[in-house]
C-alpha positions as CSV (number, residue, x, y, z in Angstrom):
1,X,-121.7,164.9,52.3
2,X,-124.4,163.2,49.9
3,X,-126.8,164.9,48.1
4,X,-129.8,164.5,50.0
5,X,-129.9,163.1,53.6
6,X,-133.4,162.5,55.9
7,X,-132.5,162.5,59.5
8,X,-135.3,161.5,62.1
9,X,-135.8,160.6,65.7
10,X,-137.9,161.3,68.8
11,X,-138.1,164.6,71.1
12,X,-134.8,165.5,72.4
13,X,-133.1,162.5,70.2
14,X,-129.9,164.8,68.8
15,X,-131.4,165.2,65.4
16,X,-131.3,169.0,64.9
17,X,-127.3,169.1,66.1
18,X,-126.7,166.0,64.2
19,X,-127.7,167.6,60.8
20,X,-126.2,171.1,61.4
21,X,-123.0,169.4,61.7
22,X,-123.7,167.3,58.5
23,X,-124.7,170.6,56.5
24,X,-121.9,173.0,57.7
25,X,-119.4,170.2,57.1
26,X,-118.7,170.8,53.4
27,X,-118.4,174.6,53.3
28,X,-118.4,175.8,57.0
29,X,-121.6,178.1,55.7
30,X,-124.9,176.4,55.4
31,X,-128.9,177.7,54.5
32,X,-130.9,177.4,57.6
33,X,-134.6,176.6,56.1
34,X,-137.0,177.3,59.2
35,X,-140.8,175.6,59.1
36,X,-141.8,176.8,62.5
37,X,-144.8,179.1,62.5
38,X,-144.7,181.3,65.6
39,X,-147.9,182.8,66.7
40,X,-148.5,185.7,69.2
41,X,-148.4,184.5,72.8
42,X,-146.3,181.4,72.6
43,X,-143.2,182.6,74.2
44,X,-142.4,179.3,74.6
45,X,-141.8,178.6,71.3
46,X,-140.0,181.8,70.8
47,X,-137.5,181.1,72.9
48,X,-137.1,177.2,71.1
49,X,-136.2,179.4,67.9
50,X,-134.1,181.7,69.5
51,X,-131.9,179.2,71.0
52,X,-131.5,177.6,67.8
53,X,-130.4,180.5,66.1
54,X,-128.0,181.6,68.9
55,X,-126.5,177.9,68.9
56,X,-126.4,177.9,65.2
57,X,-124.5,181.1,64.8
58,X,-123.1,183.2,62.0
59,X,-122.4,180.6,59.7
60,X,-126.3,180.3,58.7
61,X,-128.4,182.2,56.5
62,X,-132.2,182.1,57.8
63,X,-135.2,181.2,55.2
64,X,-139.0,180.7,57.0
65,X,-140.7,178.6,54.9
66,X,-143.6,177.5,57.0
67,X,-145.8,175.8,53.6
68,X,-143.5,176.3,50.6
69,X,-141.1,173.8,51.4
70,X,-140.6,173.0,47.4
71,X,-140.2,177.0,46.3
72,X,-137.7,177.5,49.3
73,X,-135.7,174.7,48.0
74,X,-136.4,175.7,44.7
75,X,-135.1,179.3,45.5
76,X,-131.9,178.5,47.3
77,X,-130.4,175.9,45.5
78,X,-126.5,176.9,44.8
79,X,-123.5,176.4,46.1
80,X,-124.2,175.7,50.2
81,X,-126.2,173.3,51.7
82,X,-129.5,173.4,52.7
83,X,-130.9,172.7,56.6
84,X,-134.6,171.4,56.3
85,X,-135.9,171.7,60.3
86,X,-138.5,170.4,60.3
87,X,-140.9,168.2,58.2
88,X,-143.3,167.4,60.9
89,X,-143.8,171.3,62.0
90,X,-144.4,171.8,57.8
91,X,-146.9,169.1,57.5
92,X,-148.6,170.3,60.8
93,X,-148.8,173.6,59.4
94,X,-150.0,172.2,55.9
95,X,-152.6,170.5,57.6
96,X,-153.9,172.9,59.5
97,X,-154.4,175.1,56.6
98,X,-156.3,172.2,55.3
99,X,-153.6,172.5,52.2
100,X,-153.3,169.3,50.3
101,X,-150.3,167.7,51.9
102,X,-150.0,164.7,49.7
103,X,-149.3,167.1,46.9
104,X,-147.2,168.9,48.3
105,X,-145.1,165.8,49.6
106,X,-144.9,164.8,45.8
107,X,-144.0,168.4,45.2
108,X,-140.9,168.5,47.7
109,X,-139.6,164.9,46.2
110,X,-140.1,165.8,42.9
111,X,-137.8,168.8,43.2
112,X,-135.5,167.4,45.8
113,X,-134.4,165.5,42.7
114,X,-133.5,168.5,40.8
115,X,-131.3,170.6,43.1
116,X,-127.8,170.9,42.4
117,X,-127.0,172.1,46.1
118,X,-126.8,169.2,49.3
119,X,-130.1,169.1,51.5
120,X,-130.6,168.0,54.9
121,X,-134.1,167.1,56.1
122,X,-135.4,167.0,59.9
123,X,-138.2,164.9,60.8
124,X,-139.3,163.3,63.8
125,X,-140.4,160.0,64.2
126,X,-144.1,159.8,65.8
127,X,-145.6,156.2,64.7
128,X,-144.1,154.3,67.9
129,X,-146.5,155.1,70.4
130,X,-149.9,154.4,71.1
131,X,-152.9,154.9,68.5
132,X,-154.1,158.9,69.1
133,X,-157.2,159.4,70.8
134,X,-158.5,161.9,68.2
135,X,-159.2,161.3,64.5
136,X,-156.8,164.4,63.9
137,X,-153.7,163.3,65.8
138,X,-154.4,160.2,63.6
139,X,-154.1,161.8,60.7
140,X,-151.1,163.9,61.9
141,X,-149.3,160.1,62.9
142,X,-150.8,158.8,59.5
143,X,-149.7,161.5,57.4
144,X,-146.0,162.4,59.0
145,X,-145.3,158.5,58.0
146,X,-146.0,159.0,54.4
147,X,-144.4,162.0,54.6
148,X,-141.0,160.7,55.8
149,X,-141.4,157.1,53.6
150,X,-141.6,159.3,50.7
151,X,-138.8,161.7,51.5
152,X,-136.3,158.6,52.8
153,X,-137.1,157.0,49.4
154,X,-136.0,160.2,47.7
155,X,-133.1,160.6,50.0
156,X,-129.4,159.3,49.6
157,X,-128.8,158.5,53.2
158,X,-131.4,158.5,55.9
159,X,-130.0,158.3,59.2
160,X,-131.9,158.0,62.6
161,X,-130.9,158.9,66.6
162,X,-131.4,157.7,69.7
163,X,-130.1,159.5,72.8
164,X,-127.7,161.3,70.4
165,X,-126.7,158.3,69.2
166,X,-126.6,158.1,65.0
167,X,-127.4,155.6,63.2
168,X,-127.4,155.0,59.3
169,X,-130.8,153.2,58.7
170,X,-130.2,153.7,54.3
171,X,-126.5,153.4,52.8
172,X,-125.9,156.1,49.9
173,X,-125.7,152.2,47.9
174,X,-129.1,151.6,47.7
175,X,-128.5,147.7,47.6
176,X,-131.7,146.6,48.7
């Protein structure tokens, strides 16, 4: 496995199996770092996170990181790689804290390229539809593609899927 690898797609596209089978590859024991936010009275999503964790299984160690994307890096970095799931649901919550999410996207890359330890990122691919109605969904769509430009830049490999399909879209030769 490379270093650092962005993986992206639509709903439902395979991304989330594809990268735990890219992060447990190397050791068989990975960092699971969690950006969902659960709030009281959305079972719904409850049960999302707890069918993650029961498909992921014993081989993961859990971080919530719902904002501090950087420090949870910072503060796991060692000897297993790292499970990023997801960037979207961290820049939602960002900007719904009205935190400065520009700064904190310079923050992640800037110490993504210090850590000794693989990462894998999870992002979701949301430009390919129809402008929003709203000027917030705008800035969600507007945001989430600088987000993931400046993370694939960063990245080694950056792979996307389709139907559970993978595809490399950036070779570890960085060529072009």
């Amino acid at each position: 496995m490379k270093k650092s690898i962005l993986i992206t797609g639509g709903a439902r596209s395979g991304k989330s199996a594809l990268a735990e089978r890219m992060a447990l590859q190397p050791t068989g024991r990975a960092i699971y770092i969690a950006t969902a936010r659960l709030h009281a009275g959305d079972d719904e999503m409850a049960e999302r996170v707890a069918k993650h964790k029961a498909r992921r299984g014993a081989a993961w160690h859990d971080v919530h990181a719902p904002t501090d994307l950087a420090g949870a890096l910072q503060d796991t970095d060692g000897s297993v790689p790292r499970l990023v799931d997801c960037l979207t649901l961290w820049l939602t919550n960002l900007i719904l804290e009205d935190s400065d999410w520009q700064a904190e996207t310079a923050r992640l890359v800037e110490t993504l390229a210090s850590q000794a330890a693989p990462v894998v990122f999870v992002t979701n691919e949301v430009g390919q539809g129809i402008v929003p109605e709203n000027k917030l969904a705008r800035l969600f769509r507007d945001a989430a593609g600088h987000v993931n430009q400046s993370v694939a830049l960063a990245c080694d490999e950056v792979w996307l899927t389709v139907a559970g399909y993978p595809m490399k879209v950036k070779p570890n030769d960085h060529s072009f």
